[in-house]
Every structure is written in C-alpha cells, then in structure tokens.
N, C-alpha and C positions, 0 to 999 in steps of 0.2 A: 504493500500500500504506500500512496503516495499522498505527501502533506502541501500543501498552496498555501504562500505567505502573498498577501497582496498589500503593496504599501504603494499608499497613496501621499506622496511628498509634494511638497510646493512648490515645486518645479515640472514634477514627471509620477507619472503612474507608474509601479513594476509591479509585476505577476515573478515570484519564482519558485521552481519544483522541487520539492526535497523528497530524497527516498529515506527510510530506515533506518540509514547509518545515518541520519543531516548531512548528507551532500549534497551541495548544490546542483542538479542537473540540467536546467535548462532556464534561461528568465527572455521576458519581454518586457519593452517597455515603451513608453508613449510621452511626450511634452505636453505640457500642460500651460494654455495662455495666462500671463499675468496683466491685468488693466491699472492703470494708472491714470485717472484720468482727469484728477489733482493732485499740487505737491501734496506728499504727505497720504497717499490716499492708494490701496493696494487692495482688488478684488478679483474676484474670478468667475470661471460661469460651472457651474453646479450640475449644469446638466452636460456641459463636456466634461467632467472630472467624471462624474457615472458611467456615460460614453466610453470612455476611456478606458473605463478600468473593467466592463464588459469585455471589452476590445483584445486587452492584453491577458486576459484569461482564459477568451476562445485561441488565441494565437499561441498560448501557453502549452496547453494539452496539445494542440494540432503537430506545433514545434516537436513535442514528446514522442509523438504517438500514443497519447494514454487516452482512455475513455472518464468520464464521471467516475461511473465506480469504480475507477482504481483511485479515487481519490477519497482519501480517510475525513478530511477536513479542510477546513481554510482558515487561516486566521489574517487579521487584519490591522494593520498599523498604519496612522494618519497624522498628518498633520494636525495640532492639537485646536487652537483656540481658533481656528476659524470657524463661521459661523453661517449656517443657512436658515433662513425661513421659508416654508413652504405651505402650502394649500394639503391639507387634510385629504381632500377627496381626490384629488386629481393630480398631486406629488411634483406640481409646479410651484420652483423657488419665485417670489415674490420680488426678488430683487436678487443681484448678484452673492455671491460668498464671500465676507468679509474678511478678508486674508488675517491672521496674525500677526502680519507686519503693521498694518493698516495703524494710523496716528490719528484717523479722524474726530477720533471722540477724546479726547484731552483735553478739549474746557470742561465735559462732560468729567470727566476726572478730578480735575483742579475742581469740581465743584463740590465732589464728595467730599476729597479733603476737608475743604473749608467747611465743612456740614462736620465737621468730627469721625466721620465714619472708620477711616483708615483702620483704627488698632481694633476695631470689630471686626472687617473684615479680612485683617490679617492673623487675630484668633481665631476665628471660626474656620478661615478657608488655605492660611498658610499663604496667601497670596498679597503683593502690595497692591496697590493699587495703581491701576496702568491702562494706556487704553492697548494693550498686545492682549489682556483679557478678552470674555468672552460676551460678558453681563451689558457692558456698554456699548457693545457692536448690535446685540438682540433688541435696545433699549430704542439706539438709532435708526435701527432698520423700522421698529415700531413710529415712531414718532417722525420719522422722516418723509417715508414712500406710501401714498395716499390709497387711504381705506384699511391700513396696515392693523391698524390698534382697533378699529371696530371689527374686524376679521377676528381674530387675536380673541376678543373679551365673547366673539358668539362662538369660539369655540372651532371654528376654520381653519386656524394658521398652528403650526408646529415646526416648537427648531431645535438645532442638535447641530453636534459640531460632526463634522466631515463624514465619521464613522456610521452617526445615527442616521444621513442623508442616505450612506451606500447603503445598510442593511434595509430600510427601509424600502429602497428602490429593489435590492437585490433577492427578498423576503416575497413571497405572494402572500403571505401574510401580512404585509406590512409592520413587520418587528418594528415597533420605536421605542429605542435601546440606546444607552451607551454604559461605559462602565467607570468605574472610577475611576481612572486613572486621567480622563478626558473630561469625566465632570469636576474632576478638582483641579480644572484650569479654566473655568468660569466666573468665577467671584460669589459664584451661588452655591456651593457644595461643601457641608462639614464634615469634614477630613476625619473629628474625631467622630462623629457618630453616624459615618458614611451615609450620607443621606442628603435629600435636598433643604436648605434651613430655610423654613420660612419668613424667617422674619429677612433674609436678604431680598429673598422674590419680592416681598411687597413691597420691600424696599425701592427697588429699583424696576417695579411697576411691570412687571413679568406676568399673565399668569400663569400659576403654578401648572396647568392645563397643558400648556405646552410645549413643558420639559419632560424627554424621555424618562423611560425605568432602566435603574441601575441594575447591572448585574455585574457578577464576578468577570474580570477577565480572562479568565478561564471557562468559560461555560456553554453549554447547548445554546446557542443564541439562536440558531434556526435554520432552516434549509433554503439554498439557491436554487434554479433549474434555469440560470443563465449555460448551463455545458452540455444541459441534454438531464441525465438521472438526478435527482436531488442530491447536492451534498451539502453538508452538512459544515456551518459557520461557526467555529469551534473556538473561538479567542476574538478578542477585542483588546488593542492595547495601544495608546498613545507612542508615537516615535520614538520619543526620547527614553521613555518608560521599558519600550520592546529593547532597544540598544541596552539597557541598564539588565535586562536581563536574557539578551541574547549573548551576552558576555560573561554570562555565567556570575555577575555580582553578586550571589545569592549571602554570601555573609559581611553580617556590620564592617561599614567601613570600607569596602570593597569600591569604585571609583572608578569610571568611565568618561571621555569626554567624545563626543561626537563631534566632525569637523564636516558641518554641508551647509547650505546656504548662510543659517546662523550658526553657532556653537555652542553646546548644552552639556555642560558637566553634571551628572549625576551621584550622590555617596548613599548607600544605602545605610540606614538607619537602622532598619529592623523595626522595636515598637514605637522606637521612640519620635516623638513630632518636637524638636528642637532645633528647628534653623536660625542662626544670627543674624543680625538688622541686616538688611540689604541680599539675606537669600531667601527662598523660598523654600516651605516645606510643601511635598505633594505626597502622594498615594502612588508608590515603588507597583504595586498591582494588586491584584488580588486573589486567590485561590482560595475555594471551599469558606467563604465568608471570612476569611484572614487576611486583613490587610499588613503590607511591607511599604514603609513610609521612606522615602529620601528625602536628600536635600538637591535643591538644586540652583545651580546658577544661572541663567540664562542671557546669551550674548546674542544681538540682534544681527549683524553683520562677521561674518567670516569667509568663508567661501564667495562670498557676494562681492568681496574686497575685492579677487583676484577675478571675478567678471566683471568686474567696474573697468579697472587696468586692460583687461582687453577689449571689451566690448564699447565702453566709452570713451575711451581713452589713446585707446591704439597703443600704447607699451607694451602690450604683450599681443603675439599671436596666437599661443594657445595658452591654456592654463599650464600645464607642464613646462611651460619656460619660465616659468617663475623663480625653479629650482634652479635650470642650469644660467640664469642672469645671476641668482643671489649669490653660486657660489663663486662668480667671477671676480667678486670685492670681497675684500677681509672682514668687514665690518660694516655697521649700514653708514657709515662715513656721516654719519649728525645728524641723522633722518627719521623721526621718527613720523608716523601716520596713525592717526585715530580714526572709525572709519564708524564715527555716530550718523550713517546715512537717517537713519529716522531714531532717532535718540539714543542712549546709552539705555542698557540694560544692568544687569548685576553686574557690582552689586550699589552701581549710583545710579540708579532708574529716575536718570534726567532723560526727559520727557522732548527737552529743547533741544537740550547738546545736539550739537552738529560735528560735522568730520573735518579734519584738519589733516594739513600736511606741514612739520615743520623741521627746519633747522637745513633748507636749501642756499645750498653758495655756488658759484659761477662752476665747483668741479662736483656736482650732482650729478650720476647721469643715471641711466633709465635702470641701470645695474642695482643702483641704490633704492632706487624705489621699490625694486621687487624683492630685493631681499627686505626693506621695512615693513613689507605689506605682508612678509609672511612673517617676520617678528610679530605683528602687530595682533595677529591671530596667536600667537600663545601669548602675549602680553596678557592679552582678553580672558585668559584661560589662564594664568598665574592669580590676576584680582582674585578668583575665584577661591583657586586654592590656599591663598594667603587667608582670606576670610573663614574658610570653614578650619585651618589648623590653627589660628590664636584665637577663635571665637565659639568654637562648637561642642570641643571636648573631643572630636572626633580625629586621629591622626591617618593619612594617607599616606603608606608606605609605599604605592606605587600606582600609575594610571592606566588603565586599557582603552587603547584609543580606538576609533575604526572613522567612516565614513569618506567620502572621495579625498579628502586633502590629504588623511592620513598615508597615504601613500607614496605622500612626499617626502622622502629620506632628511631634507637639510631642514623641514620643519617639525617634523619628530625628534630629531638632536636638538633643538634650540628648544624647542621645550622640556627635556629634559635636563637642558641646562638651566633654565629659569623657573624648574621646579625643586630642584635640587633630588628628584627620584626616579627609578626607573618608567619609563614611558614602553607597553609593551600592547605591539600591533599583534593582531590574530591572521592567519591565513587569508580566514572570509571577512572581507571588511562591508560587508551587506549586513551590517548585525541584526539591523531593525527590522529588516524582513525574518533576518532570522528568528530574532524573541516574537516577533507573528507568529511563525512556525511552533514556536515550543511551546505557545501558549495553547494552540489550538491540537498539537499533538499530544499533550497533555489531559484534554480534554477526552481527545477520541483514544486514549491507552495505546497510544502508540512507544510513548516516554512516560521516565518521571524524574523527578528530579534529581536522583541518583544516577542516572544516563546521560542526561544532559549535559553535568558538569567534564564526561567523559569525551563529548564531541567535538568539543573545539579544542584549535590546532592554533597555536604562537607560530607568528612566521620572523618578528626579529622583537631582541631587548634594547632601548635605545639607553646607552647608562652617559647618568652628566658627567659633564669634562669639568676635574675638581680644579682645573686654571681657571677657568668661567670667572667670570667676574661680575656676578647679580647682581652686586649691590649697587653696582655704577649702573649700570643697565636700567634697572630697576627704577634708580631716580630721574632716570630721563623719561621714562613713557611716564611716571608718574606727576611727573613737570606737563607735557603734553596733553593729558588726560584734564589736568586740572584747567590749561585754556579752553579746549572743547566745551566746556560744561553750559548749559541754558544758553549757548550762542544764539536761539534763535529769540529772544525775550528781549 
C-alpha cells in the first residue's frame, strides 16, 4: 500500500507517493498565482489552488501506475493562516484567499491593541497579535465585500483556512474540518482547552457558525473519489507543524527550521505552552486527543529574499547562484540586508518595518549582495534561536533543517556558525509533505511512531567553525535590524 502527502504551499501545489519503507516514489506539482493588487496586499484564487491540487493527484497515480486502492491514505499539509470564505451551498469563495502574507488588516490590528486585547489573546491562543493571522482576514472579508456579513449571520457563508476549503471540496460529504494545528493560527482557538473560545469569536464578530470542527491531526477525516475508488483523508496538519514532525522532533526540545518562501523554526515542547515575549506558542499536533505544543518563531521573508534578487532585480539568474557569487568574496565586505518586505516577524512583529540594504561603498559588487542575502536568512533564524535559549528554559543542542534553500551548502555552514551548533540536513528535504504522510499513515496503520523515527536518513552535519567570529557578526545585523524597524510610520 501506498500513502499521498498532498501539500498545498504558497507558491505550488505537490502531490507525492510514498510506499512502506517512506520512500519517496514519485511527486507532481503545479504553480500557484499570487495577486497583488495593493502595496501590502497578497491573495489568491481558491478555486485554482483546489484545481490544482485535483490536478496533481490524478497526475500523481497516473505518473505511478497505481490505482485508488493501492492507496492506504492521504494526508494533507497547507499553508497555515490563509483564509477562505465560501457559500454553504454551492462551495463558491466569496472573495479571493487571503494569503498569510497579506498586511491588509493592520489598522485592524493597531486597533485591538489599543482596545487592551493583546495579552488575552496571547493567553488564550499563544499568538501576538498581527494581521499574518487568520481572525482579521475572516473579519475583513466580512465587513468589506458586499452582502458578506448578512450571508455570514443567515447562516450561508463558511470559512477555514486552506485545508478546511480542500476537504471540503474534496469530501462528497462536505467534511468542514480543520485540526488544531491550523486552528491555532487564527486568533480564535484555545490552545489550552483545544477548542474554539468564544469569547474571541464575539469578539471579533465571527459567527461561531462558520468555523469548522476540530479534529485530531491524525484522524479518519473522510473519503475522496477525486482518483476513481474512495480513499481515505487520513491527516490534516499545518506546514510548519508537518516539517516539525516529518523530522522526527518527537522529543522536548528537538528543533527544526524550514527555509521556503518565509522561514519557520519550530522546538517542540511536549506539554508544556511556555513561549517568551516575541515567540509564539502553537499546537506541535495532535494524536488520539493528545496535544504536542511548540514554540515557534516565524520569519516573513527568506527564500523570497533570493527571488526578489533574481526576479526583480536581475543579480541573480537563478537561485543556485546565490551560492556560487557568495563564495567568491571572503566576507559580505559591510553588507548587510534586512529583507522586512511586508514587516518583521519574530521575534519584533513590527508591522511597519520595511527592508533595507546597508553598509554599500563604490567596491560592493553583486558578489556581496548574494552572499548578504543569504546571511540574512540565518541572521533571521539566529533572533530566533537566541530568544528561545536565554528566555525559555529550553536549550537546542542542534537544528534539523530541510526545505528548498537548505540545500545550499555555504548557507547551512553560516548558520551553523551563527548558531554556535550543529545544523543537520536529512536526505528528503520535502519534510512537510513528509509529516502529511506520517500523519495520515498513522492513521491508516500503516506506521507508528516507533517506525517513523527509523525512516529518515541524514544526508550531511554542518559543524560551526570555532574561528567564526559571532559576536562581530552579530552586532552588525543587529545595528541593521534596529534601522528597519516601523520604517513605514
């Protein structure tokens, strides 16, 4: 039997097939349009992202040669805090998909602040208050796109982040579902009594009506007959959440950092919900009504950094030259770059800050800049880990990285030098389709957790260079960092 991870990313749809042992056998995948259609402002279309992801799952099996029923399960992994609203009856979004990047709602934000709410809803839901959330995107789509809230209050409209759109679509039952792990990146879901909290929904003028039922990440969620025979929709788990346990995190303290469009370092917790000012705590997953809480940091801009440089910029022609420019200069010769394209995330969740380039003189050349751009993605990933070892109680003896950048040799050693620990990439750096997979093969007894930890494969250790010299390093991005801030105010 064979297990289908289908991860729906913010860029691209993939479908990939895993047999027995978790080997990768065969993946498809598809682009995904991103709209822009004010500064600040990041959407998508809902009914191509479902398209889509049909798409690459008939193409998936056919690629294989396998049928339905060779297929045990699917599990699913999505982009987390986007957000759709749709029509009840007819499964038509109402307005576009409110990306996770999306800034739009930030006075919206600034207003809660000022309303006192913040340290409620970062008690109850471990989340600060930001418009990359999910609450304020549901709130604007309400209040914004007309007939929205009178729909909405007769019981019409229903929304869910990425995942509750696909099963819905994907369900002839119309499952509307999501799991914890995706509800506690909304601003409406308490983390400690896994549940939706009411007193947020009223808050922020939600009805409760139109938020999915949670279930475990791990569970019967329900059958497709997008392949032909029904199979069976076996996992549900947020990207960053599937990465944290496609890497086998399973014990306290264990640390992952994902390098793809943004950057999202994960530590698992275990029971405990303890993250310090400026990170987050979420819901690590869930099995058999047992939740696994992390912490996490969340960086808006990384990989996005090194498509900026080629695509708008022309310094680079592919992203793979990144490497061979950075290693043609010793050092980033006084360069540093902060790359707040739509604000800073963990752990300054300025809202304003904008991106910067500094410390250019007449012998800058285009070498310097690609080797900055890709310090600048572990810099982003050091704040992180500086924050959870003198503030959490928690210490990180080492990081397991994956996702496209991690593949970049001369950005793996710099992080390992400005983390002062080992940095250790896996074989498959597709994790987060992978923790789809384990979640939903888990489900169907395919695995368990004692096999898991047996299937993945280290393909190198990056260890710091004890010449490195952090501490100079260190205060320059942090000089940097500090002009970025509220730029746009």
């Amino acid at each position: 039997m064979y297990i289908i991870a289908l991860d729906e990313g913010t860029t691209s749809v993939r479908a990939i097939l895993y047999d027995g042992t978790g080997k990768a056998i065969v993946s498809s995948s598809k682009p995904i349009k991103i709209k822009t259609p004010r500064p600040g402002w990041v959407q998508q279309d809902a009914e191509e992202i479902y398209g889509k992801a049909v798409d690459v799952l008939k193409e998936l099996i056919n690629k294989a040669g396998v049928a339905a029923r060779d297929i045990a399960a699917i599990g699913i992994a999505n982009q987390r805090e986007t957000v759709v609203v749709w029509d009840r009856k007819t499964g038509m979004p109402v307005y576009d998909a409110i990306v996770w990047q999306c800034r739009r709602t930030a006075d919206i934000c600034e207003k809660i602040k000022a309303e006192g709410m913040a340290e409620e809803i970062f008690n109850k839901t471990g989340l600060e208050v930001d418009a990359y959330f999910s609450a304020t995107k549901i709130k604007w789509i309400l209040e914004n796109v007309p007939g929205a809230l009178y729909k909405a209050l007769n019981g019409q409209l229903i929304a869910g982040t990425i995942d509750s759109y696909l099963i819905w679509k994907l369900t002839e039952e119309h499952k509307h579902v999501t799991d914890p792990t995706n509800a506690s990146r909304t601003m409406l879901f308490n983390i400690k009594e896994l549940k939706w909290d009411k007193d947020l929904i009223r808050y922020f003028d939600i009805p409760i009506d139109m938020l999915p039922e949670v279930v475990d990440s791990s569970s019967k969620v329900g059958y497709t007959s997008v392949l032909g025979d029904p199979v069976l929709i076996g996992g549900i788990i947020g990207d960053q959440q599937a990465s944290l346990f496609g890497q086998c995190c399973f014990d306290i303290g264990e640390a992952k950092n994902t390098y793809g469009t943004g950057s999202f370092m994960l530590i698992n917790t275990g029971d405990y919900i303890k993250a310090p000012s400026g990170l987050l705590n979420t819901v690590g997953w869930t099995i058999r009504g047992k939740a696994t809480y992390a912490i996490e940091g969340s960086i808006f801009i990384s990989g996005a950094l090194i498509q900026w440089l080629r695509d708008q910029m022309g310094i680079l022609k592919t992203a793979q030259e990144s490497e061979e420019l950075a290693l043609q200069v010793s050092d980033n010769g006084g360069i540093y770059i902060v790359p707040a394209f739509t604000g800073l995330g963990a752990p300054y969740w300025d809202m304003y800050a904008r991106g910067l380039i500094i410390g250019i003189t007449r012998g800058t050349t285009k070498a310097h800049i690609a080797r900055a751009a890709l310090e600048a993605m572990a810099y982003q990933v050091y704040d992180i880990f500086d924050m959870v070892e003198n503030n959490s109680g928690f210490a990180i003896k080492s990081l397991k990285v994956d996702g496209g950048a991690s593949s970049n040799n001369f950005l793996m050693q710099f992080q390992a030098n400005i983390l002062g620990v080992d940095v250790i990439r896996p074989e498959d750096l597709e994790t987060t389709a992978r923790g789809a997979a384990y979640m939903s093969g888990l489900t169907a007894g395919v695995w368990d957790m004692e096999i898991l930890k047996k299937l993945n494969k280290e393909d190198r250790v990056f260890k710091p260079d004890i010449d490195f010299d952090r501490a100079r390093a260190i205060k320059g991005w942090r000089r940097a960092v500090e002009r970025s801030k509220s730029w746009a105010i």
